[in-house]
C-alpha positions as CSV (number, residue, x, y, z in Angstrom):
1,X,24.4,32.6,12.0
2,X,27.7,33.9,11.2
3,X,29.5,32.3,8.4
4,X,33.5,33.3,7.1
5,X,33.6,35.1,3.9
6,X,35.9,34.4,1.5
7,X,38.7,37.0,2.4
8,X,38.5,35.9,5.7
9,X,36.0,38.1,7.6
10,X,33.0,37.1,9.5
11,X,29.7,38.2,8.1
12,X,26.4,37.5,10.0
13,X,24.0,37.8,6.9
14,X,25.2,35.5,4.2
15,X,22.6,35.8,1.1
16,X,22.7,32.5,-1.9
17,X,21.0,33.6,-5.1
18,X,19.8,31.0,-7.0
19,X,21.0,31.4,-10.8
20,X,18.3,28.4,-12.1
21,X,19.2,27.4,-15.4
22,X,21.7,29.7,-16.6
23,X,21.2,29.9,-20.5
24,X,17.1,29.7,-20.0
25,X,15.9,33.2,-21.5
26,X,14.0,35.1,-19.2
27,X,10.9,34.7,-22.0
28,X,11.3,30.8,-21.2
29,X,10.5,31.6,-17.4
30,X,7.0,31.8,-17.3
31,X,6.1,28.5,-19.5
32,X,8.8,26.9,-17.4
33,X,6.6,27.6,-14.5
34,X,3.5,26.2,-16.0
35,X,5.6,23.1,-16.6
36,X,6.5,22.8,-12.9
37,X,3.5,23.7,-11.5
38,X,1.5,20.5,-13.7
39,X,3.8,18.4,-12.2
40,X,3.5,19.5,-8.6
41,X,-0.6,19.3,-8.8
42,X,0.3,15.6,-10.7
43,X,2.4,15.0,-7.4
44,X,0.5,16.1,-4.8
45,X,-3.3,14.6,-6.6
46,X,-2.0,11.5,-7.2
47,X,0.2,10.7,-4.0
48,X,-2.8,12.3,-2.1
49,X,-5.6,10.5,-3.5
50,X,-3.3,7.0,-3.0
51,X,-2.9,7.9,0.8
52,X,-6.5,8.8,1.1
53,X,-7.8,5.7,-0.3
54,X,-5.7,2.9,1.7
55,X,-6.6,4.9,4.8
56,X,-10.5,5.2,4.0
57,X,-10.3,1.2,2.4
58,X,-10.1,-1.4,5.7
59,X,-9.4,-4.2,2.8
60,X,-5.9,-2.2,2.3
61,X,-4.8,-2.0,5.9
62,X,-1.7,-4.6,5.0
63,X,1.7,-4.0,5.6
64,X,2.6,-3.4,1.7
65,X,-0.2,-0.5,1.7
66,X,0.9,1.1,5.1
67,X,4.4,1.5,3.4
68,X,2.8,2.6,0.1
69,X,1.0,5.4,2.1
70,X,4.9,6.3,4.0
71,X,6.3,6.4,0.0
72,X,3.5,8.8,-0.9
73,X,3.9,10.9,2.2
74,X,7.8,11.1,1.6
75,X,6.9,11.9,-2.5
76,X,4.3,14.8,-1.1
77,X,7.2,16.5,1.4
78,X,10.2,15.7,-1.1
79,X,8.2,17.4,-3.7
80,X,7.4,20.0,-1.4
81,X,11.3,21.1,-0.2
82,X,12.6,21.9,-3.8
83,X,9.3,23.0,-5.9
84,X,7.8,26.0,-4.3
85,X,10.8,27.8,-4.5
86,X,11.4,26.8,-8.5
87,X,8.1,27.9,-9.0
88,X,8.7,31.4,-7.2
89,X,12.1,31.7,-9.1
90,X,10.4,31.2,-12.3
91,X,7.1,33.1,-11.9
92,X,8.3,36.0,-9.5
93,X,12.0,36.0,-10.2
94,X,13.0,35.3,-6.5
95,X,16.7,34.3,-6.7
96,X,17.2,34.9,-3.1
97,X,17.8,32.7,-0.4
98,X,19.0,33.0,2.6
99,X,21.8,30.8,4.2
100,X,20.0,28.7,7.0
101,X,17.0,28.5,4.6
102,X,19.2,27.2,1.8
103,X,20.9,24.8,4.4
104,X,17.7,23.5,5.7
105,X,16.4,22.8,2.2
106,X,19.7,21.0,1.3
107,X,19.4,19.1,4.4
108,X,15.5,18.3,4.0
109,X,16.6,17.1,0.3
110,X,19.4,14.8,1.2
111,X,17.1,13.1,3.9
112,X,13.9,12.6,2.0
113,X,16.1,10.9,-0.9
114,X,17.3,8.5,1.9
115,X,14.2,7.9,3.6
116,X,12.9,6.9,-0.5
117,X,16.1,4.8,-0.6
118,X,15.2,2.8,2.7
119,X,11.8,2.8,2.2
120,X,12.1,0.8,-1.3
121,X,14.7,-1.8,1.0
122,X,11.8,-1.9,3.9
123,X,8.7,-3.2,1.1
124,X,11.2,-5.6,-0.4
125,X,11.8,-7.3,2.5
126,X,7.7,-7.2,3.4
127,X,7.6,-8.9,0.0
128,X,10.6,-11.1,0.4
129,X,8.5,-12.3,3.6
130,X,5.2,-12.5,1.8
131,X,6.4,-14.7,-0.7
132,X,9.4,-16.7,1.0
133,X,7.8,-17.0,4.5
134,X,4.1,-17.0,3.7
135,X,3.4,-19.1,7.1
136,X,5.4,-16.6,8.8
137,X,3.8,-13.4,7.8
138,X,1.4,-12.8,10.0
139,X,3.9,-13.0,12.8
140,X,7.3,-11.2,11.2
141,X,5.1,-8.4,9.6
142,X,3.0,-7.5,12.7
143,X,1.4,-3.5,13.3
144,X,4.3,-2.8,15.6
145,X,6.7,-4.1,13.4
146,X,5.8,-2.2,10.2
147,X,6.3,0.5,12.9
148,X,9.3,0.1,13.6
149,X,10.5,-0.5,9.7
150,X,8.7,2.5,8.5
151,X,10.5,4.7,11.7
152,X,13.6,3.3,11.0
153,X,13.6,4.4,7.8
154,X,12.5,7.9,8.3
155,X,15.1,8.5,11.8
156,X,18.1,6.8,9.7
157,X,17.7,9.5,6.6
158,X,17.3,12.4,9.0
159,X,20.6,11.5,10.7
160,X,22.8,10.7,7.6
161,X,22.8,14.0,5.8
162,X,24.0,15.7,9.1
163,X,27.5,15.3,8.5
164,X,27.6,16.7,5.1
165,X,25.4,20.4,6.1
166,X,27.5,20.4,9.3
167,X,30.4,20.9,6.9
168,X,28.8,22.7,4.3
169,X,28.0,25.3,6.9
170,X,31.5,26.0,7.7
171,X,32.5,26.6,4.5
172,X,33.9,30.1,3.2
173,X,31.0,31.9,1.0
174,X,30.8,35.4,-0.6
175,X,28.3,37.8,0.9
176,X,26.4,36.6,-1.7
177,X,27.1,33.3,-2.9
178,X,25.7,32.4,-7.3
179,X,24.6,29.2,-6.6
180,X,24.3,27.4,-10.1
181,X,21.1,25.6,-9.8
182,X,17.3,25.6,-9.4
183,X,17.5,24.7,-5.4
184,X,20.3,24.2,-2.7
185,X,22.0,21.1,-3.7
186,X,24.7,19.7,-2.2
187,X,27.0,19.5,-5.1
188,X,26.0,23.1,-5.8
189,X,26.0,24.5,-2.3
190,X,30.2,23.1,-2.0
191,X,30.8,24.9,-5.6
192,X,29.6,28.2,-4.5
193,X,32.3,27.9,-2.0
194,X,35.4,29.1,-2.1
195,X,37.1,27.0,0.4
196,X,38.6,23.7,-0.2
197,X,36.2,21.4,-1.6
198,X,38.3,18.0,-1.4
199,X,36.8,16.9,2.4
200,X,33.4,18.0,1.3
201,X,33.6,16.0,-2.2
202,X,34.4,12.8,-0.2
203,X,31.9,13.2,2.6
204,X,28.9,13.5,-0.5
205,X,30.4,10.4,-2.2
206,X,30.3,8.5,0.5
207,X,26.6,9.3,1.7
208,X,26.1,8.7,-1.8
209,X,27.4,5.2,-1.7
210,X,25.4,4.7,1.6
211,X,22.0,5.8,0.2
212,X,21.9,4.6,-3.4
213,X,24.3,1.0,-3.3
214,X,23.8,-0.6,0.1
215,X,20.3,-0.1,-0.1
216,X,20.3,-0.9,-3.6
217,X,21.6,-4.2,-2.8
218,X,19.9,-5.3,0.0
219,X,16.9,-4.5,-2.9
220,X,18.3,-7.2,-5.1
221,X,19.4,-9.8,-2.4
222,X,15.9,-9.7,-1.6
223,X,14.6,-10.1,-5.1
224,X,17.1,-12.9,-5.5
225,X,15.6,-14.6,-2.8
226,X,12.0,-14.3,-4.6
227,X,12.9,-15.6,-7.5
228,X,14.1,-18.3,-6.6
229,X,11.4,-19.4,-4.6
230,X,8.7,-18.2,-7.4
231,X,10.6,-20.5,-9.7
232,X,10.2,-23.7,-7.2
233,X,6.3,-22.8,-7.7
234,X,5.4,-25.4,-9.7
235,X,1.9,-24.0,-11.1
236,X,2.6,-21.7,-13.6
237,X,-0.5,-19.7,-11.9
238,X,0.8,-19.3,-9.0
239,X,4.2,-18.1,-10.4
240,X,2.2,-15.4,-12.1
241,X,0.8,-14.1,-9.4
242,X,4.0,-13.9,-6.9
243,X,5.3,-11.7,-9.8
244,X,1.9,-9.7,-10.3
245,X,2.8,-8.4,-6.3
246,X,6.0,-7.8,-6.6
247,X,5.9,-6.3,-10.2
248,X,4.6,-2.6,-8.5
249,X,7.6,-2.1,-6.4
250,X,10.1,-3.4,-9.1
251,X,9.1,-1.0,-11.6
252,X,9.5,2.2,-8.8
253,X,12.7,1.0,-7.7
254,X,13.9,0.6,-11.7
255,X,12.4,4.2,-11.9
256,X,14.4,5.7,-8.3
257,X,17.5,4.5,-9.5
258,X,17.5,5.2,-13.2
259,X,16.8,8.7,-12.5
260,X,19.8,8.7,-9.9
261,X,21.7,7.2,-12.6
262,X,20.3,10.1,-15.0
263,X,21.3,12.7,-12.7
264,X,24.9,11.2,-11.9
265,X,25.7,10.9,-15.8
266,X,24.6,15.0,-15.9
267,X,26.9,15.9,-13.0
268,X,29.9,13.6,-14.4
269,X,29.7,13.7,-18.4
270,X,31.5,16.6,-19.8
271,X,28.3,18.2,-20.3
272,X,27.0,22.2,-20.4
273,X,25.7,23.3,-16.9
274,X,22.4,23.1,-18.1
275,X,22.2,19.7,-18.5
276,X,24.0,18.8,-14.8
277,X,20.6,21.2,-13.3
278,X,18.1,19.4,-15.3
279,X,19.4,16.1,-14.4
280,X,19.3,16.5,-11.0
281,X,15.5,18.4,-11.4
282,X,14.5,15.5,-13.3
283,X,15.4,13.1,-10.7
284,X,13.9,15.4,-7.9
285,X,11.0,15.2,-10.0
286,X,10.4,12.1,-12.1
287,X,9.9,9.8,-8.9
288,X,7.0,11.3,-7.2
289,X,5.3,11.7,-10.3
290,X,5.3,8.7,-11.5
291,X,5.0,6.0,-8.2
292,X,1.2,7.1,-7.7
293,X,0.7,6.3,-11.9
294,X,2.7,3.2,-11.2
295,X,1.1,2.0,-8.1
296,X,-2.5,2.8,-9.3
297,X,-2.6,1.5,-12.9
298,X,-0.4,-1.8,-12.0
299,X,-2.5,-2.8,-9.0
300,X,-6.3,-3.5,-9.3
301,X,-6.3,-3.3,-5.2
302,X,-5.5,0.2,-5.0
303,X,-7.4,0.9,-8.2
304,X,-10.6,-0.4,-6.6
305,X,-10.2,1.4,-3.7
306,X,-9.6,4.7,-5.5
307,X,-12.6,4.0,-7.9
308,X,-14.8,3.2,-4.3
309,X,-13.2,6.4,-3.4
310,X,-14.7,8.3,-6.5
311,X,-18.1,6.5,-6.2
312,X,-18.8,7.7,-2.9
313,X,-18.0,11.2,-3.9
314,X,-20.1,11.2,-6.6
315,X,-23.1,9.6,-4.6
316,X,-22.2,12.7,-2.0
C-alpha cells in the first residue's frame, strides 16, 4: 500500500507507533497490563458463558435471547479488535503498527460500535412488540425475521465506517506516524496526519451523529411507546412485570451511551491527553464488561440457565 508522506513523496511502508498513555511511567506498564488483562477474561467469561447457555437452554430460544447472544458475540469481537494489542504494548512494549493493520483495526472498531448501536435499536423494537403487540408477536417476531434484524444490523455497521478509512487512508503521514493513543482511533489516526483535517473532522461527526442519535432515538420512541401502554395496564402486577423485561436492556443502553458521553466529554473538555485516551478506553471497555453482569444478575431466565449450565458440569 503506498501512502504520501508528509513532504510529498510516496512511501510504500508507512509504520504508526502507538504512544499509549503518554505521561504513564514505564514502571506503571506492567500493572496496567494486569488491569487489562482482568477485564478481557471478565469479557470474554461472561459474554461466553451467556452465549453458551441460551444456545444449550431450548426454554431461551426467543427472539430477546437470540439478540442477547448477537450483543455478546459483538462484546467478544469488539473486545477483541482493541485489547490484544494494549496488552502487548503494555507487557512487551510493542508500539508498532503497521498502516493497513492500524486501518483495519480502526475500521473493525468503528463498525462493531455501530453494530452495538443497532443492535440496542433491534431488542427495543422486539420489546416494543412484546409488550404493545403481544397478539402479534408470534407473527412480527418470526425466526426469519430475527434474521433479518440481527443481519441488518451487523451489514449496516460494516458499510458505515467505510467512508471515513477510505479517507483516512489518503491522508499525508510521516514514515512513521506518533499516534497518541492506546489503539487506532479515528480521532487519533486524522491527528497523526499532517494533511488537512477539516473533511475528515466532518465525515467522523457525522457517522457520529448517525450511530449514537438516530439510533438513540429510535431507542426512546420505542420506550415511549411502552410506557404508555404499561401505564394503561391496570393491575399494578402486570405493570411490574412489563418493566421487569424491559428493565435489562434499559440499563445497557443507559450504560452504551453514558460511556459515549464519557468519552466525548474527554475528547472535547480542555483536558490533559491522558484523560481524552482513557475516556475513549473506558468506553471501549466498560460496555462488554458490564452487559453479561447486567443481563445475568437482572434476569432470573438467563440466571437459571447459567446455574443449569453449572450443574451439569459439576455432575460431569
Amino acid at each position: 500500500m503506498e501512502v504520501t508522506t508528509c513532504n510529498g513523496s510516496v512511501d510504500s511502508t508507512p509504520v504508526f507507533y502507538l504512544v499509549g498513555i503518554p505521561s504513564l511511567p514505564e514502571s506503571f506498564f506492567l500493572p496496567m497490563f494486569f488491569i487489562f488483562l482482568l477485564f478481557y477474561l471478565l469479557i470474554l467469561t461472561g459474554n461466553v458463558l451467556i452465549l453458551v447457555a441460551v444456545v444449550a437452554e431450548p426454554s431461551l430460544h426467543k427472539p430477546m435471547y437470540f439478540f442477547l447472544i448477537n450483543l455478546s458475540a459483538l462484546d467478544i469481537l469488539f473486545t477483541t479488535t482493541t485489547v490484544p494489542k494494549m496488552l502487548s504494548l503494555f507487557l512487551l512494549g510493542d508500539h508498532f503498527l503497521s498502516f493497513p493493520s492500524c486501518l483495519l483495526q480502526m475500521y473493525l472498531f468503528q463498525s462493531f460500535t455501530c453494530s452495538e448501536a443497532f443492535l440496542l435499536v433491534v431488542m427495543a423494537y422486539d420489546r416494543y412488540v412484546a409488550i404493545c403487540r403481544p397478539l402479534h408477536y408470534p407473527v412480527h417476531m418470526t425466526p426469519q425475521t430475527n434474521a433479518a434484524l440481527a443481519a441488518s444490523a451487523w451489514l449496516t455497521a460494516l458499510l458505515l465506517p467505510v467512508p471515513a478509512v477510505i479517507q483516512t487512508s489518503q491522508m499525508a503521514y510521516n514514515n512513521i506516524a506518533h499516534i497518541y493513543h492506546c489503539f487506532c482511533d479515528h480521532f487519533a489516526l486524522v491527528q497523526a496526519s499532517c494533511s488537512d483535517t477539516a473533511p475528515q473532522a466532518l465525515m467522523g461527526f457525522c457517522i457520529a451523529m448517525v450511530v449514537s442519535f438516530f439510533p438513540l432515538l429510535l431507542v426512546l420512541l420505542s420506550y415511549a411507546h411502552i410506557l404508555a401502554s404499561v401505564l394503561r395496564i391496570n393491575s399494578r402486577e402486570g405493570r411490574s412485570k412489563a418493566f421487569s423485561t424491559c428493565s435489562s436492556h434499559l440499563l445497557v443502553v443507559g450504560t452504551y451511551y453514558s460511556s459515549i458521553a464519557v468519552a466525548y466529554v474527554a475528547y472535547r473538555a480542555d483536558l490533559p491527553l491522558d484523560f481524552h485516551i482513557m475516556g475513549n478506553v473506558a468506553y471501549a471497555i466498560l460496555t462488554p464488561i458490564l452487559n453479561p453482569l447486567i443481563y445475568t444478575l437482572r434476569n432470573k431466565d438467563v440466571k437459571a440457565a447459567i446455574m443449569k449450565l453449572h450443574i451439569s458440569k459439576t455432575r460431569l
